[in-house]
N, C-alpha and C positions, 0 to 999 in steps of 0.2 A: 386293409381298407381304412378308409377314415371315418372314425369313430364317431363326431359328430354327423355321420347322415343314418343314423340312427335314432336320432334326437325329437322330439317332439314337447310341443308344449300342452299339458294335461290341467285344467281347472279343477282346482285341490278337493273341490266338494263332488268330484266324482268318484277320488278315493274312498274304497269303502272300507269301514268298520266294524261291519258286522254282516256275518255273512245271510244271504236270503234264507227266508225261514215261512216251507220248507227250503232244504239247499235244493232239489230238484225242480224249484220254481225258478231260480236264476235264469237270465236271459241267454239264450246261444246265438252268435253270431256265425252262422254258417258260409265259409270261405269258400268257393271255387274258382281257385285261379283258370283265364281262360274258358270260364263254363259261361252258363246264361242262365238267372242271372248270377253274376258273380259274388253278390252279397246278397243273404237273406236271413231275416229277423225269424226266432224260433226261441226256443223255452229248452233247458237242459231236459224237460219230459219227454220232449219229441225225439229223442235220441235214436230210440229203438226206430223208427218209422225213416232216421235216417241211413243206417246201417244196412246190410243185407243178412239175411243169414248163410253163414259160414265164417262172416266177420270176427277176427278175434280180437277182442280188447283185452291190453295188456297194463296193469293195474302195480302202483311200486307199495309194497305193502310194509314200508317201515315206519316207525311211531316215531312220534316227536319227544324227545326227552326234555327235562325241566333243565336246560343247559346254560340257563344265565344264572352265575354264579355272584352275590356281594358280598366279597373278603378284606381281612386287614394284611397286610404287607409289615411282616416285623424282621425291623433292622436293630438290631442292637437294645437301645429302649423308644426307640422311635414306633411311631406304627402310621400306616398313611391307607388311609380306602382306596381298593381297586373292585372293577368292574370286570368278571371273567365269561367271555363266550366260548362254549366248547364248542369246536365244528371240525375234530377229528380223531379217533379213537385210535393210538398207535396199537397198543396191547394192554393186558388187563391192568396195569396201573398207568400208563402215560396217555394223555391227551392234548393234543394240538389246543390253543384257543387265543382270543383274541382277547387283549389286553386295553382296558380304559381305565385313568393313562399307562400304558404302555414304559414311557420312560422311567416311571415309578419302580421297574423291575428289575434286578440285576439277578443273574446266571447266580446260583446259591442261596438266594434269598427264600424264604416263607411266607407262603401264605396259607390264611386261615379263614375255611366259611364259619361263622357261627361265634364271632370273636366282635367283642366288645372292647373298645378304650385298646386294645392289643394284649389284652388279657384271653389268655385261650383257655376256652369250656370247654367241661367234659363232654365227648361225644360231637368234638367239634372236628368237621373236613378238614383237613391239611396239605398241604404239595410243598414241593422241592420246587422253583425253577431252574432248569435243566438248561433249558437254553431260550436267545431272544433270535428272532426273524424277522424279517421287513412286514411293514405294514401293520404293525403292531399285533404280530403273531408271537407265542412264547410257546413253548413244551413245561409242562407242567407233569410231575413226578410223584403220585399220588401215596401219601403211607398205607391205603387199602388198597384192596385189587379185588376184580372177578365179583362177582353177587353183592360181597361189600360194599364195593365203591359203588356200584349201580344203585345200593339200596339208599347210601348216603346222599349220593347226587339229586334222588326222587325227593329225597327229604327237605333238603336244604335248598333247592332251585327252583328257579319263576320258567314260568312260558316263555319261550326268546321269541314272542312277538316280530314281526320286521319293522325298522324303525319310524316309517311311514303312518304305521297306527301306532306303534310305542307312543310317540312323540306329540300324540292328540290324545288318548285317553290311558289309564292307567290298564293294566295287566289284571282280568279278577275269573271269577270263579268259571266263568261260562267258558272263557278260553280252554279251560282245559280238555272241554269237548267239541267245542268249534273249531279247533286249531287243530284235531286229529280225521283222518279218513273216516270211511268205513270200513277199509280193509287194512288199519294199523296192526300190527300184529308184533314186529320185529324192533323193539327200541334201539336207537341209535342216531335219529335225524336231529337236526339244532333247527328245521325249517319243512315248514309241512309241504308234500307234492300237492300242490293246491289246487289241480285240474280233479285231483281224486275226492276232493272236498263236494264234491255236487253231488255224491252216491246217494243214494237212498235205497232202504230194503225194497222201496214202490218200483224203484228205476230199475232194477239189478234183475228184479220177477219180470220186469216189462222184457228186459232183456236177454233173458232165458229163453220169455214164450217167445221171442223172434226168431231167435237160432242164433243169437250170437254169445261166442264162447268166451271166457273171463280164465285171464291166466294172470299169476304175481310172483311178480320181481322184487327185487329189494333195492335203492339204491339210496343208502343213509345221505341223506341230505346235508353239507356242512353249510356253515354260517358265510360262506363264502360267496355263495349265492345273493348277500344283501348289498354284496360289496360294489361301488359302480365302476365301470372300467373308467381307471385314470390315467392312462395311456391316450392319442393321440391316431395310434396305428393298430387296429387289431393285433396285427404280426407281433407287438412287442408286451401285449396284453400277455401273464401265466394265470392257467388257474389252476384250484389248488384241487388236489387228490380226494377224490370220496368213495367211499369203500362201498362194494356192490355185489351180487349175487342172482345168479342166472340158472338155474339147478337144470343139471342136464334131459329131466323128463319134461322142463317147459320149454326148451330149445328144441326139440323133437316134436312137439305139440304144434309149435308154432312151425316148425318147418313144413309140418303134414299140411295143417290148416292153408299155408300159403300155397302147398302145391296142388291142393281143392279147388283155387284160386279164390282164397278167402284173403281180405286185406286184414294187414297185421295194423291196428289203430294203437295208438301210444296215446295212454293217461297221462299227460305231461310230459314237460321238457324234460325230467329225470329218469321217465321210464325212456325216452329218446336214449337221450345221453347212454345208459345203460346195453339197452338193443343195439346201437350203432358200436358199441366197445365188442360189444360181443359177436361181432358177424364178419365173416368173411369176404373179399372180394368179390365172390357169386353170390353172395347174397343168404347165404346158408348160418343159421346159430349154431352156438356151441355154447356148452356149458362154460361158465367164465365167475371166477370168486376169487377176488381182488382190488384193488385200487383202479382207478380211472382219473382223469385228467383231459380225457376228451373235450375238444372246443372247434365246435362248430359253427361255422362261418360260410359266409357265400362263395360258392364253389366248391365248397366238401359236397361230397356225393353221400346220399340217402341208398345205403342197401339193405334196412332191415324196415323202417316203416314205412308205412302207405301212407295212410292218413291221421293226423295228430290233432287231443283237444286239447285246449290249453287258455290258459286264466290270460288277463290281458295284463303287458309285462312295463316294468321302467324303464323310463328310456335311457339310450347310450346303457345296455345289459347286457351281458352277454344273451341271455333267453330271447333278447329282440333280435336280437345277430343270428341264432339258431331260428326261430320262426322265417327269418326273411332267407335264409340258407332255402328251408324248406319250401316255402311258396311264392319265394319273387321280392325282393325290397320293395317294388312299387305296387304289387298285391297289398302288401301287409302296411303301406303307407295309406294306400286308400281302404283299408279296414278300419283302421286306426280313424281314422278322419272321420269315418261312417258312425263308430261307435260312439266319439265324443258328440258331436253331431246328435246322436239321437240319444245321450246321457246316459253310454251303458256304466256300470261301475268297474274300477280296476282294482288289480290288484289281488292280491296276498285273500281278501273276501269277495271278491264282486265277481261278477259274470265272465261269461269264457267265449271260446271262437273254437269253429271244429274245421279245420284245414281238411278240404277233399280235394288234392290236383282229379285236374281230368287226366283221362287211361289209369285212374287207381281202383275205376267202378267195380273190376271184376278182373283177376288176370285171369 
């Protein structure tokens, strides 16, 4: 498909940067493709009163790690600053990440967090570049491993913010709790599932006494998600692998729940992404812990979720491509129109849309 009919133009002051406080005060823009009416204005509190009980929401409960790394690069007696985004964990020392600048780096070279003038401190992060990839991707070769490196990366790294707020106000303390769920538990994302960002302990009880049931996914979010498709043709769009985890008693949870005829609701496009990697043609889960590369586009078939919430997205993204997969490009065009229209906020902090096709009421 072509990738500009994806596109839309967004008034910069609806970008938000900070997120609603509480976050269960955020606005919800309630989608029914086909229904009547089709659009309706609501509050992320009203959740429960939209739900049914037997409903299961499915929640990705991985943490966002301090993944932006600023290193020197030493060549010989040279040393030159690089910018390092982690957004993929091969094994306990190598990590995929994106490189600023990028060409600054050759395959053997060093780099170091925590280094001055290219003088390396004691107690400073180091890697090996391993290798360079397109897009200014590098494999980076870390000299710690396993709890080490984890403990250094906490240490020596900022919030990877997405560039949209980076690029209007600095990085500071509050992020570090606004920028995580309520159900983080699992480190390993470079970018928070920001549909899971509205939770509150008020919302969660609201949602108990309804009857609707909370199960968690993992699906480490990489940096790759910030990226905008620069292709022309979805078909020639790759995306890049993010590591995920489906544990065989919430695939079973969910399968029960669905055949109660309870709808499976997905926390975001990454607990999508994840559901849909892990479900088979009839529509059935399975335990799945692994890599994913799924890209969803208009005409992929939906056989793990029902109904989805989700933040409102960039344009030409792949998440706008999955959204409009899910409820109709020209649904989610006149969403889109509805929200700027009446000033909801986007993005990475602002308010959400909860996608109900009709026939998802009840199977």
């Amino acid at each position: 498909m072509d990738v500009s009919l994806f596109d839309f133009d967004l008034p910069e002051e609806l970008i938000a940067l900070r997120p609603a406080n509480p976050r269960d005060s955020a606005r919800l823009l309630v989608v029914r493709p086909g229904g009547t009416p089709e659009l309706e204005d609501r509050l992320i509190s009203d959740l429960p009163d939209l739900l049914a009980p037997g409903d299961a929401l499915v929640v990705n409960a991985t943490r966002v790690i301090p993944a932006r790394l600023r290193a020197v690069r030493l060549r010989g007696d040279s040393a030159a600053r690089v910018e390092l985004l982690l957004h993929q964990r091969l094994d306990g020392a190598r990590w995929k990440a994106f490189a600023r600048p990028a060409k600054k780096l050759l395959p053997g070279e060093r780099v170091v967090v925590g280094a001055e003038g290219g003088a390396c401190l004691l107690g400073a992060l180091a890697a090996t570049v391993e290798s360079r990839g397109e897009g200014g991707e590098v494999t980076l070769a870390f000299d710690l491993s396993g709890p080490d490196l984890d403990l250094a990366i906490a240490r020596a790294g900022e919030m990877p913010l997405p560039p949209y707020i980076e690029g209007k106000r600095a990085t500071d303390a509050r992020d570090g709790e606004d920028y995580q769920t309520l159900f983080a538990r699992e480190p390993g994302a470079v970018a928070a599932p920001t549909a899971g960002l509205h939770f509150t302990p008020r919302l969660t009880q609201a949602l108990d006494r309804r009857g609707v049931s909370r199960h968690e996914t993992v699906l480490h979010v990489g940096a790759g998600t910030f990226l905008p498709v620069k292709v022309d043709d979805t078909d020639d769009h790759r995306m890049h692998f993010e590591n995920g985890v489906l544990e065989a008693g919430t695939a079973e949870a969910l399968n029960a729940a669905r055949a109660a005829g309870g709808r499976l609701v997905a926390v975001g496009t990454t607990s999508t992404r994840l559901l849909e990697s892990a479900v088979d043609p009839d529509g059935r889960l399975s335990a799945f812990d692994g890599a994913t590369d799924i890209f969803i586009t208009p005409g992929v078939p939906f056989r793990a979720v029902d109904a989805l919430l989700t933040n409102f997205h960039l344009p030409r993204s792949t998440l706008m491509m999955l959204i409009a997969a899910f409820a109709g490009l020209d649904v989610v065009k006149r969403a889109y129109a509805h929200a700027i229209a009446e000033r909801y906020r986007f993005y990475s902090y602002g308010d959400a849309c909860l996608f109900l096709p009709e026939g998802s009421s009840r199977r």
